[in-house]
Structures are given as structure tokens and as C-alpha cells.
Backbone as a chain_set.jsonl record, in Angstrom:
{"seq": "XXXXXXXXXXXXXXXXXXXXXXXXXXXXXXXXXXXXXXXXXXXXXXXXXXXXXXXXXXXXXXXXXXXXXXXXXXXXXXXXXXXXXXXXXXXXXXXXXXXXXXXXXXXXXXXXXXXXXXXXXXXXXXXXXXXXXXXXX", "coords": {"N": [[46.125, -36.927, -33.809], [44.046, -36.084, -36.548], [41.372, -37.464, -37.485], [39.208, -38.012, -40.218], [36.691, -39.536, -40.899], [34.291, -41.671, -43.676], [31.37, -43.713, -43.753], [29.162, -44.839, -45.739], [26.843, -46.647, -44.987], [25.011, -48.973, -43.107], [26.797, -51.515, -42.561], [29.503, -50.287, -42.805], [29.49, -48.396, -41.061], [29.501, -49.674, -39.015], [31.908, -50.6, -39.15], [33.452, -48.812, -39.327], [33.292, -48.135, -36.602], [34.92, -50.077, -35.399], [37.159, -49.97, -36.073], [37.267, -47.048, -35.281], [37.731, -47.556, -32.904], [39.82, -49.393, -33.058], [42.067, -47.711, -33.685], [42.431, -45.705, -31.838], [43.8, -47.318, -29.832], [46.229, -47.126, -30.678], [46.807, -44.321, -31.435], [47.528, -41.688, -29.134], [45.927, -39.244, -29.003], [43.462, -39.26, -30.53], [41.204, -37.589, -32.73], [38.391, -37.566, -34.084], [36.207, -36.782, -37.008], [33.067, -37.307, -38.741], [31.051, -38.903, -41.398], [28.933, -41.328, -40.901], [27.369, -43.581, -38.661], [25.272, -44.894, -35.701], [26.973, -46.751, -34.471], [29.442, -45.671, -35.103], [29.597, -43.203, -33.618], [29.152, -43.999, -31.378], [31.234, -44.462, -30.174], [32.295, -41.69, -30.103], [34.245, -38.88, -31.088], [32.854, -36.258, -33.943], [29.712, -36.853, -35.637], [29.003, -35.882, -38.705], [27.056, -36.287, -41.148], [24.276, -38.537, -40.267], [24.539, -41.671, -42.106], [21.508, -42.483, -42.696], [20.734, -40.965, -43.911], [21.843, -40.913, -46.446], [22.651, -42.979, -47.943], [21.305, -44.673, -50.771], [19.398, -47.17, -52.572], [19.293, -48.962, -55.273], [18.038, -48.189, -58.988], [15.939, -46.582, -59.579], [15.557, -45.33, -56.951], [17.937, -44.017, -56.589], [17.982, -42.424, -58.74], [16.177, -40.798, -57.875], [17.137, -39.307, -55.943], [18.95, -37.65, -56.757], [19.439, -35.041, -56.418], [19.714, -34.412, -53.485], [21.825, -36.184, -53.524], [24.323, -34.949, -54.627], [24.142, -32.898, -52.972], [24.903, -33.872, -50.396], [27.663, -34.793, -51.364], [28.719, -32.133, -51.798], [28.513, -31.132, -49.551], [30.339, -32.579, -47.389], [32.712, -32.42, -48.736], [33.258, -29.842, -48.314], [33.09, -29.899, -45.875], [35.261, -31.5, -45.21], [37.672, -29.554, -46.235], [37.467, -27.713, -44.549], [37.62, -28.686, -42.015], [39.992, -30.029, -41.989], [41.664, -32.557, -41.981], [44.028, -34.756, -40.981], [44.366, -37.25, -42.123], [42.183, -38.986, -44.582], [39.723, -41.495, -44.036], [38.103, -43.692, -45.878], [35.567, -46.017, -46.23], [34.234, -48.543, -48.147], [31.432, -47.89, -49.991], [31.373, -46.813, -52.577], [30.779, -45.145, -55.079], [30.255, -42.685, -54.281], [32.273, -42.582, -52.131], [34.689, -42.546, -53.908], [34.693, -40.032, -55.409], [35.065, -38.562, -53.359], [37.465, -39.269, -52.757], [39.099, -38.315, -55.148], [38.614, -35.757, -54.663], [39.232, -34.991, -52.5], [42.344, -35.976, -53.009], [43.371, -34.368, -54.831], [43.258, -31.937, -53.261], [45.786, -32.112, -51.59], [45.63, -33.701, -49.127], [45.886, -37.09, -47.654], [44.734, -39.919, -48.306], [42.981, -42.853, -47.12], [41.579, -45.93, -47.87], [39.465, -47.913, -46.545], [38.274, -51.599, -46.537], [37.622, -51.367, -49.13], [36.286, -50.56, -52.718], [34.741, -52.918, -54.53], [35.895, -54.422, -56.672], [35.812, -56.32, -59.061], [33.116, -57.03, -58.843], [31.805, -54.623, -59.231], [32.794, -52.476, -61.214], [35.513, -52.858, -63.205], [37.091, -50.577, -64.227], [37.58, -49.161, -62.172], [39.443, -49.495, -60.429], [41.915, -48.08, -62.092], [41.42, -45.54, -61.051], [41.375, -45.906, -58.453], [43.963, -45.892, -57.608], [45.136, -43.896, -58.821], [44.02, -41.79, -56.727], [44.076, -42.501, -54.269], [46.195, -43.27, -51.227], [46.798, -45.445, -48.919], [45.653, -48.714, -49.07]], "CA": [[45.936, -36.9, -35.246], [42.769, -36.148, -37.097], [40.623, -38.728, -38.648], [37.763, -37.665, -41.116], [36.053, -40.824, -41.819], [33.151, -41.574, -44.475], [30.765, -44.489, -44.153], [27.532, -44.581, -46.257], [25.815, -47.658, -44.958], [25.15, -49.514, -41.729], [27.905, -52.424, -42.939], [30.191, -49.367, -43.018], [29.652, -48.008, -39.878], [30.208, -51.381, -37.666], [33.234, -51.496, -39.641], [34.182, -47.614, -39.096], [33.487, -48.314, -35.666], [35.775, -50.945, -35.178], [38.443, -49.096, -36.743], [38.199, -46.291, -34.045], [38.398, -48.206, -31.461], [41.868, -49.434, -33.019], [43.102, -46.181, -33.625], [42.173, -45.2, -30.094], [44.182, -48.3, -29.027], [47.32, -46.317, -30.896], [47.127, -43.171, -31.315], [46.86, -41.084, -27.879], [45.046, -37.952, -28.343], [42.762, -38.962, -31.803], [40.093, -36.57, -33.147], [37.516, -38.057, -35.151], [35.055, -36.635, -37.611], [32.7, -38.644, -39.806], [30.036, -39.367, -42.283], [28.59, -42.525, -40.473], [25.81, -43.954, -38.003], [25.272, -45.061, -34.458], [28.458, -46.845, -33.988], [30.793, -44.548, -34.646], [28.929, -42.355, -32.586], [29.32, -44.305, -29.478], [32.77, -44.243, -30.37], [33.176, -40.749, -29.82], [34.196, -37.966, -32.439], [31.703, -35.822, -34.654], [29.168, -37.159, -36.455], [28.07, -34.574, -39.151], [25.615, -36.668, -41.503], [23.773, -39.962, -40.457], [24.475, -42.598, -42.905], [20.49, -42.774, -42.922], [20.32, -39.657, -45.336], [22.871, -41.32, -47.758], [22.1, -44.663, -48.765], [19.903, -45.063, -51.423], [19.579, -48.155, -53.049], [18.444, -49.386, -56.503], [18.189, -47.026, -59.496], [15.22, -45.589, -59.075], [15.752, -44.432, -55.564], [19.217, -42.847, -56.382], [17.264, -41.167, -59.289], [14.496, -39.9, -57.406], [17.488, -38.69, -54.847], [20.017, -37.543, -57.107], [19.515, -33.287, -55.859], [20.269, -34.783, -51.954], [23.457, -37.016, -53.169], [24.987, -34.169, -54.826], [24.025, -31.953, -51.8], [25.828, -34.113, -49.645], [29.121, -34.788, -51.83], [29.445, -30.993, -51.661], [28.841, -30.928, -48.166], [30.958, -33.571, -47.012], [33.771, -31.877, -49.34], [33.239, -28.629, -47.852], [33.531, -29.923, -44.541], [36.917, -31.942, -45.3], [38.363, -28.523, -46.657], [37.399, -26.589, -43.253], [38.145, -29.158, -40.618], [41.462, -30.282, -42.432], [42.13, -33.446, -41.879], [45.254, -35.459, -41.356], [43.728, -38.551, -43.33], [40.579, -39.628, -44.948], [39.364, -42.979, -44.389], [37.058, -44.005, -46.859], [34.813, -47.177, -45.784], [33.358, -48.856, -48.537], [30.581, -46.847, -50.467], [32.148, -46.371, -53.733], [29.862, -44.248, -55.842], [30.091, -41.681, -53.327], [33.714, -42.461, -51.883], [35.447, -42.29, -54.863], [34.51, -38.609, -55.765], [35.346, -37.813, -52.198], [39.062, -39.62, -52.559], [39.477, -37.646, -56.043], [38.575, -33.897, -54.166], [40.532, -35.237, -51.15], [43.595, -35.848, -53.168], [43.672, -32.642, -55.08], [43.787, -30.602, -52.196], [46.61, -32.798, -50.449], [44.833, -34.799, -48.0], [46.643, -38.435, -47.684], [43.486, -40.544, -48.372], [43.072, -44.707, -47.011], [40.275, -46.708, -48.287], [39.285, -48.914, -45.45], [37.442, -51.821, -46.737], [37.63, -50.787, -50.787], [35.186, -51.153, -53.806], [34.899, -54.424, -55.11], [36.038, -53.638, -58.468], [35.627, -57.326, -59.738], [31.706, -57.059, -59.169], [31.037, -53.739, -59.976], [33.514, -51.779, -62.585], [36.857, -52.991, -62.847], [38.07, -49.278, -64.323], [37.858, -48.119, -60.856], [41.151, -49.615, -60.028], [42.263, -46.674, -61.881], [40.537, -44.282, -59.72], [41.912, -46.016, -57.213], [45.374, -45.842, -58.41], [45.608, -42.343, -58.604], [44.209, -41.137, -55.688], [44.323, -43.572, -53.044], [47.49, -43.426, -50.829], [46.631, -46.54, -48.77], [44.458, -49.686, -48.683]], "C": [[44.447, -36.731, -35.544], [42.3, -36.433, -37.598], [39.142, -38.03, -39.584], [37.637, -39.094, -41.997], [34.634, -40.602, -42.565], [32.756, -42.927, -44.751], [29.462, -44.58, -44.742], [26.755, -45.822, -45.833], [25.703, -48.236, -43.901], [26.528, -50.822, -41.623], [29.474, -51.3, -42.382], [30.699, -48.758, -41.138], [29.957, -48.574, -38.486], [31.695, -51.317, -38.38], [34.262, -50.202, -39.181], [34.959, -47.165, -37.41], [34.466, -49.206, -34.91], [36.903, -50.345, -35.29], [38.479, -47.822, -35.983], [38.581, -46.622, -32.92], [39.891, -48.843, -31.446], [42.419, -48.02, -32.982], [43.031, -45.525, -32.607], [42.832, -46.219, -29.109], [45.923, -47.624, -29.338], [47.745, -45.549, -31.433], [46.966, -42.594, -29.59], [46.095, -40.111, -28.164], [44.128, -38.398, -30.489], [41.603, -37.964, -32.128], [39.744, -37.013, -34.099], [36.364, -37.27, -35.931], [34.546, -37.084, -38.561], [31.446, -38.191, -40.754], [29.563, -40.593, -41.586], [27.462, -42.886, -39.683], [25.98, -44.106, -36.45], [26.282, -45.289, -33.42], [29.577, -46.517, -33.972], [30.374, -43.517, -33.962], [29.176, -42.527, -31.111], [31.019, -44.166, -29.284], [33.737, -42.613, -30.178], [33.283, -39.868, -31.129], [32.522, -37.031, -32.853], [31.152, -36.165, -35.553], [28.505, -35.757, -37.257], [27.005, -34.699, -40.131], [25.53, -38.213, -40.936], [23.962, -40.796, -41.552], [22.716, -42.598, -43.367], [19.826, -41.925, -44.295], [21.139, -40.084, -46.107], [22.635, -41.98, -48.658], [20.819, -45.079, -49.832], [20.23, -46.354, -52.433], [18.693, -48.401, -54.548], [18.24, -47.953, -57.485], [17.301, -45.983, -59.958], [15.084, -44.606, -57.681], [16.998, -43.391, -55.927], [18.966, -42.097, -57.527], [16.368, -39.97, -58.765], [15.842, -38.833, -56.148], [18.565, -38.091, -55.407], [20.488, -36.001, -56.385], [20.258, -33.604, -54.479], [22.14, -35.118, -51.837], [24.593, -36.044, -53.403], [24.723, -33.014, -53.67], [24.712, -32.29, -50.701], [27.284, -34.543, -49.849], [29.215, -33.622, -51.551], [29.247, -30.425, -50.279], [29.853, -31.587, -47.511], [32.763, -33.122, -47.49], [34.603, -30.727, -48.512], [33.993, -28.553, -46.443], [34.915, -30.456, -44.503], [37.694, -30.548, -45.233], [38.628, -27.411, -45.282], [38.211, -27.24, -42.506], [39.704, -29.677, -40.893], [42.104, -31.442, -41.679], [43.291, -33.76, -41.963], [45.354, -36.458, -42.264], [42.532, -38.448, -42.971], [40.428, -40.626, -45.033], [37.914, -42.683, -44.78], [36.537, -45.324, -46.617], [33.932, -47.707, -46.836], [32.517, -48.11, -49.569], [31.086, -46.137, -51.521], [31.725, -45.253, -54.492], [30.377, -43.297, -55.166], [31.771, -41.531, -52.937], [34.723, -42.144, -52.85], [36.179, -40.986, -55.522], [35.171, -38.568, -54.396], [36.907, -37.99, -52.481], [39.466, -38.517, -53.613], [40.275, -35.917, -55.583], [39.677, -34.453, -53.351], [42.223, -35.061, -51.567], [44.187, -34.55, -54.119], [43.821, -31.807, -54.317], [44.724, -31.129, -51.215], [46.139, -33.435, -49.316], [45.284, -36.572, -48.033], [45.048, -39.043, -47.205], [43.753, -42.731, -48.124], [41.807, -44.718, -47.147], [40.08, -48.18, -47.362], [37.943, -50.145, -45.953], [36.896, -51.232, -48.378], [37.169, -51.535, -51.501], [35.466, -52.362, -54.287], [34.884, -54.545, -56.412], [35.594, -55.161, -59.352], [34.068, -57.591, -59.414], [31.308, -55.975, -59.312], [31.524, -52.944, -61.233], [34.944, -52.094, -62.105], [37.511, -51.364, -63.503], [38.189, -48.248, -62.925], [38.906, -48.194, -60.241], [41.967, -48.612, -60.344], [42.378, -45.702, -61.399], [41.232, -44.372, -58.52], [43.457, -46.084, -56.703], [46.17, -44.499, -57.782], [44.943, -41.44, -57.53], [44.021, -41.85, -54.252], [45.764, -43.687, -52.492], [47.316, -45.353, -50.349], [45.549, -47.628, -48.789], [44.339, -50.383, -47.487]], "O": [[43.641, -37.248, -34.771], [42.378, -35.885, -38.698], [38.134, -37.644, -38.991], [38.104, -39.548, -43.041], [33.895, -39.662, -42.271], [33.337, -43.548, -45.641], [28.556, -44.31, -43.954], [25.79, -45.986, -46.58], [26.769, -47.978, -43.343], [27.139, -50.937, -40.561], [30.332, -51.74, -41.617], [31.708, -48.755, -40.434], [30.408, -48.172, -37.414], [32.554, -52.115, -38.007], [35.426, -50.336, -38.804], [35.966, -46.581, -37.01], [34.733, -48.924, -33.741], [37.633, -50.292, -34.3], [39.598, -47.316, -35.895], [39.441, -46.2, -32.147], [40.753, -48.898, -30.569], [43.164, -47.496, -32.154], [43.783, -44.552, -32.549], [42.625, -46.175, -27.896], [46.751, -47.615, -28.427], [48.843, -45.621, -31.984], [46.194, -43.234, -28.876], [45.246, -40.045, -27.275], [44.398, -37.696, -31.463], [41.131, -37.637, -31.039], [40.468, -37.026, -35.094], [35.384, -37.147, -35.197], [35.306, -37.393, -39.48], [31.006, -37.043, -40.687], [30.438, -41.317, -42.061], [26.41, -42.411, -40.11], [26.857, -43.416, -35.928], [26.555, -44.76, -32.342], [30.516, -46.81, -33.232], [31.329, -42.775, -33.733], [29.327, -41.783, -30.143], [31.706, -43.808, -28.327], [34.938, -42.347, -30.128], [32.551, -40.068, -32.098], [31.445, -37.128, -32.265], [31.751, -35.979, -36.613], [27.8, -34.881, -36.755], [26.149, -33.824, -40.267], [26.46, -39.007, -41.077], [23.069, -40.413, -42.309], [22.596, -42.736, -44.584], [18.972, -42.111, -45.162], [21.25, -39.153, -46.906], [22.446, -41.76, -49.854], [19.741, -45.634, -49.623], [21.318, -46.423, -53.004], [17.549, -47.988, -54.735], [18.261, -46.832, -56.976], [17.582, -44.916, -60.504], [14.617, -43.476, -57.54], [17.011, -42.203, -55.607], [19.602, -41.045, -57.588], [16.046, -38.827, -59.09], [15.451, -37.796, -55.612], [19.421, -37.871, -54.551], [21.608, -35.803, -55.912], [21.366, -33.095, -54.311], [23.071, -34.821, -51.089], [25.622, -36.08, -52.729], [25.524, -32.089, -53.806], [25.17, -31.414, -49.966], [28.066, -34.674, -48.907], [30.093, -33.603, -50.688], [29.768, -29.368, -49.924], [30.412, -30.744, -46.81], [33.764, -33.399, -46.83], [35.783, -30.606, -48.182], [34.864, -27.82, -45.976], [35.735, -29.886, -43.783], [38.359, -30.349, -44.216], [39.553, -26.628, -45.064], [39.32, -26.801, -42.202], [40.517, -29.686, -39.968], [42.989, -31.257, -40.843], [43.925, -33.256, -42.889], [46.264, -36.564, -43.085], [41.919, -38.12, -41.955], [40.873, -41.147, -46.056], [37.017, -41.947, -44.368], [37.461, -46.072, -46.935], [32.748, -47.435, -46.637], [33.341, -47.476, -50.229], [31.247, -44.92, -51.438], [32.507, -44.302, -54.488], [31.399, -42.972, -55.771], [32.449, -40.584, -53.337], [35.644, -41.409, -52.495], [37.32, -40.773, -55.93], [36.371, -38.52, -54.664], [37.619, -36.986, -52.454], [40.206, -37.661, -53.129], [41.31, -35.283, -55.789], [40.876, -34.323, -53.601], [43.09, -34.432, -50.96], [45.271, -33.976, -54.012], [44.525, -30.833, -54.585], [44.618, -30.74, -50.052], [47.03, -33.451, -48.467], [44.53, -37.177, -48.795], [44.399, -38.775, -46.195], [44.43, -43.54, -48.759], [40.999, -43.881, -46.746], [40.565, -49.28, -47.626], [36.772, -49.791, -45.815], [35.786, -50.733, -48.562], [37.267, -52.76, -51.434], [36.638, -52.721, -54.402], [33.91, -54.753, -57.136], [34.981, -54.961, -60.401], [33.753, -58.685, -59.884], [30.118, -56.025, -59.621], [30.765, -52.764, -62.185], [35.462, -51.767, -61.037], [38.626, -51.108, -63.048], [38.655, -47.125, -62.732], [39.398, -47.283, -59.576], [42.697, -48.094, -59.498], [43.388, -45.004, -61.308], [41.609, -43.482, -57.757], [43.89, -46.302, -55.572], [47.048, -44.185, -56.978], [45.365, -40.285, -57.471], [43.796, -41.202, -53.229], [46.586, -44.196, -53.253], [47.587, -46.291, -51.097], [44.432, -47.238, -48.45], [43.367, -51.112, -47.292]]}, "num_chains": 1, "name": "protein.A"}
């Protein structure tokens, strides 16, 4: 089966990592490609951005970076659409994940949110969001 995971943060990526090493405990033949960092790296699969180019924190940084974030939602998109995933796990990283689950589920892609936004500290209307295009949690 073919995994296209997306973690934006180092939290993310211990957690992404964990999570292939299950799915490598049952699936037999998995194929991983990601958004993530070191540890899903050792884990195997293709990493195609570092988490390190993602993450920006506070709202001057994700102002000053807004040209990059939208450079890598439509990369990250792009690449879903080519490599054609069986599922998208989504890790966390809402801002960013959210849009990805949206595209994901418009073009048929069965999308899990591994580790999902914390809607009761940041926007509870994302439950919506998460409603309609989220298969599993």
C-alpha cells in the first residue's frame, strides 16, 4: 500500500515515525512518501520536504514566510496528485494539513488525520473541516 504522510514539525515527525514502524509491522510490502524530518527518514520511504522549511512559528514569521508556505502547499499537492496515494496521513499541523485534507479529498484520496487539530484551543469551526473531508481519525 502507499502511504503519503505530512508532518510539519519535529513533534510530528517522532510521531510519523512511530506510525511507520506500525504500519511496517502490518502491512508487508508498504511504500512511504512524506513531508517530515529525520525520523521518518530512518524509517525508510521518501522524504520530499524537511519539516525544517515548514514550520514557522508566531505571526510575524508566517508573515514574513507567507510566498514559501504557499509554495509548499502547492508543492506538496502536486506531488500527492503524481505519486497517487492510497491514503494521506495527516500528523498534526493544522494550518497547513487542513488545506492538504480539503485538495486530498476532492480528488478521491481516503485521507486519516493522525494525531488531529486541537479544535478546543485553537478554532472550534474546524471540526467542520474536519467533518467533511476527513475519512478517519
Amino acid at each position: 500500500m502507499k502511504y503519503y504522510l505530512v508532518a510539519g514539525e519535529a513533534s510530528g515527525d517522532l510521531h510519523g515515525a512511530n506510525l511507520m514502524k506500525a504500519i511496517k509491522g502490518e502491512d508487508d510490502n508498504p511504500v512511504f512518501r512524506y513531508f517530515g524530518g529525520d525520523k521518518m527518514q530512518n524509517e525508510g520511504g521518501e522524504l520530499v520536504k524537511h519539516y525544517a522549511e515548514m514550520a514557522f512559528m508566531g505571526f510575524t514569521e508566517v508573515l514574513l514566510n507567507l510566498r514559501t508556505i504557499f509554495k509548499n502547499l502547492k508543492a506538496c499537492k502536486a506531488d500527492i496528485l503524481t505519486w497517487k496515494p492510497d491514503v494521506l496521513v495527516l500528523i498534526d499541523f493544522p494550518g497547513f494539513n487542513l488545506k492538504i485534507a480539503e485538495f486530498a479529498k476532492a480528488n478521491g484520496i481516503k485521507v486519516c488525520y493522525y494525531i488531529s487539530p486541537k479544535v478546543w484551543a485553537w478554532n472550534q469551526k474546524r471540526v467542520l473541516k474536519i467533518k467533511k473531508n476527513v475519512d478517519h481519525m
